[in-house]
C-alpha positions as CSV (number, residue, x, y, z in Angstrom):
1,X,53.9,98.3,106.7
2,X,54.1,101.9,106.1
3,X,57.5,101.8,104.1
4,X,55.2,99.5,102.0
5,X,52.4,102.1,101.9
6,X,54.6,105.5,101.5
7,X,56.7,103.6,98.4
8,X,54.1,102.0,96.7
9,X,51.0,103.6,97.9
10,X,49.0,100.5,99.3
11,X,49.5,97.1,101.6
12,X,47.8,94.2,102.9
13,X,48.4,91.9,105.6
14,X,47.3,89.8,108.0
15,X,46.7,91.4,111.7
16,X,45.6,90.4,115.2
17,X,43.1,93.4,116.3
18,X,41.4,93.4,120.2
19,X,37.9,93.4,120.0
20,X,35.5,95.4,122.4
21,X,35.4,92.9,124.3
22,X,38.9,91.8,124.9
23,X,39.7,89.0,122.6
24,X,42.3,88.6,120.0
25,X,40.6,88.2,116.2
26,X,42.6,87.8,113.4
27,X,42.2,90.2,110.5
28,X,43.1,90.8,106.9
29,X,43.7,94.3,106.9
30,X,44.2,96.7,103.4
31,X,45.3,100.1,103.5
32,X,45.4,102.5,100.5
33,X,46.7,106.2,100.0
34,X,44.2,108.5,99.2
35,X,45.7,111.5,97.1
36,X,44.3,114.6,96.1
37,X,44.6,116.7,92.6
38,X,47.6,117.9,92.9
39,X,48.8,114.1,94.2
40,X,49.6,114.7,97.8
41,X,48.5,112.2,100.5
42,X,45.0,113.2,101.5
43,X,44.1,110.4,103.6
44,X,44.3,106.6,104.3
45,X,41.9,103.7,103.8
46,X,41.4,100.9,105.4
47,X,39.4,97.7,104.6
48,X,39.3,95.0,107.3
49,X,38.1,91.0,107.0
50,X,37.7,88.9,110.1
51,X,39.4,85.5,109.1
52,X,39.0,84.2,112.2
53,X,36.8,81.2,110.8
54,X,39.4,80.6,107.8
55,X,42.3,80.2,110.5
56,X,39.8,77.8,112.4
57,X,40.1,75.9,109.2
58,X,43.9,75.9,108.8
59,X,43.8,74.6,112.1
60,X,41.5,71.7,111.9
61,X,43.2,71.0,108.2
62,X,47.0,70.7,110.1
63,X,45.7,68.6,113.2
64,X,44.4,66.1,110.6
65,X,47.5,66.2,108.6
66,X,49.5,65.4,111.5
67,X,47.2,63.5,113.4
68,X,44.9,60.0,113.1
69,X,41.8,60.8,112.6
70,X,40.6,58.0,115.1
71,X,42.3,58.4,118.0
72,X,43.8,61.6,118.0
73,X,47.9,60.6,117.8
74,X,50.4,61.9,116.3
75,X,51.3,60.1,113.2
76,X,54.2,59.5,111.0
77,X,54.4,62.8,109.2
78,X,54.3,65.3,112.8
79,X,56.9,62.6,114.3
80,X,59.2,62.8,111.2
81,X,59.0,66.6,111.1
82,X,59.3,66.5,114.9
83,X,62.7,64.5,114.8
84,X,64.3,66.3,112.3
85,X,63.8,69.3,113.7
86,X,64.6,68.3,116.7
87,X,67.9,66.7,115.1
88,X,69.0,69.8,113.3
89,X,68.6,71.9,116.7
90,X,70.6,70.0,119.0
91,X,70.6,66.6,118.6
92,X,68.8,63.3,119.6
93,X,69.2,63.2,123.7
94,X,66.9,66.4,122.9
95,X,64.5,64.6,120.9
96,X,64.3,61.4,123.5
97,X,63.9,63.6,126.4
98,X,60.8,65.4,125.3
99,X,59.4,62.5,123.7
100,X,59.8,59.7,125.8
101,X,60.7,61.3,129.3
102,X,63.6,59.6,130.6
103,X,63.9,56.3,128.5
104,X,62.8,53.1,129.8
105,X,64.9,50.2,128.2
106,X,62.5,49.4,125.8
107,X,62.2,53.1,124.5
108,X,66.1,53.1,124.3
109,X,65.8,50.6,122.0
110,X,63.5,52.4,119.5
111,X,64.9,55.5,119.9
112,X,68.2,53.7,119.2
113,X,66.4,52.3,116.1
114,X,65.5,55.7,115.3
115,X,68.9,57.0,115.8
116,X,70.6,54.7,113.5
117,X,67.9,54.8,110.5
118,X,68.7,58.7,110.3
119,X,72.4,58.1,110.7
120,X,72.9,60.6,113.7
């Protein structure tokens, strides 16, 4: 942040500030040089915006992406991001444990499915 603002005299960023009372709020935060005649650093300005409500939004907008609107599950997409994630990090026992617990036989068996459709 301020090797952004002494090189190019300004930034902007998102910020988590503490309110009076305590809580987190996120923040958009912009800060500008000030500079007097002769071009030396007189001061610093700061403009805040609460964007609490807008990451409220982003929230609700991902849990309906990943989720069915009906009952609340996760659904294709959030599973498929979930497994290859999961996948690429270290491998499927991984992935089986913390979705299914200890495998019943039946769950082996998708899980086997799932295994062998992404050719791990």
């Amino acid at each position: 942040m301020w090797n952004s603002i002494n090189c190019h005299g300004c930034w902007s960023g998102e910020i988590w500030n503490r309110n009076k009372n305590g809580e987190l709020s996120p923040e958009w935060l912009s800060i500008s040089t000030l500079h007097d005649e002769v071009g030396e650093i007189r001061n610093y300005i700061g403009v805040f915006t609460d964007i609490s409500v807008l990451k409220q939004s982003e929230e609700k907008l991902e849990h309906l992406a990943n989720h069915d609107p009906l009952t609340g599950l996760a659904n294709r997409l959030l599973l498929n991001d979930r497994l290859e994630s999961a996948i690429k990090r270290r491998g499927v026992a991984i992935f089986a444990e913390a979705c299914f617990g200890h495998p019943s036989p039946s769950k082996r068996q998708i899980l086997n499915a799932t295994v062998y459709a992404y050719g791990a």
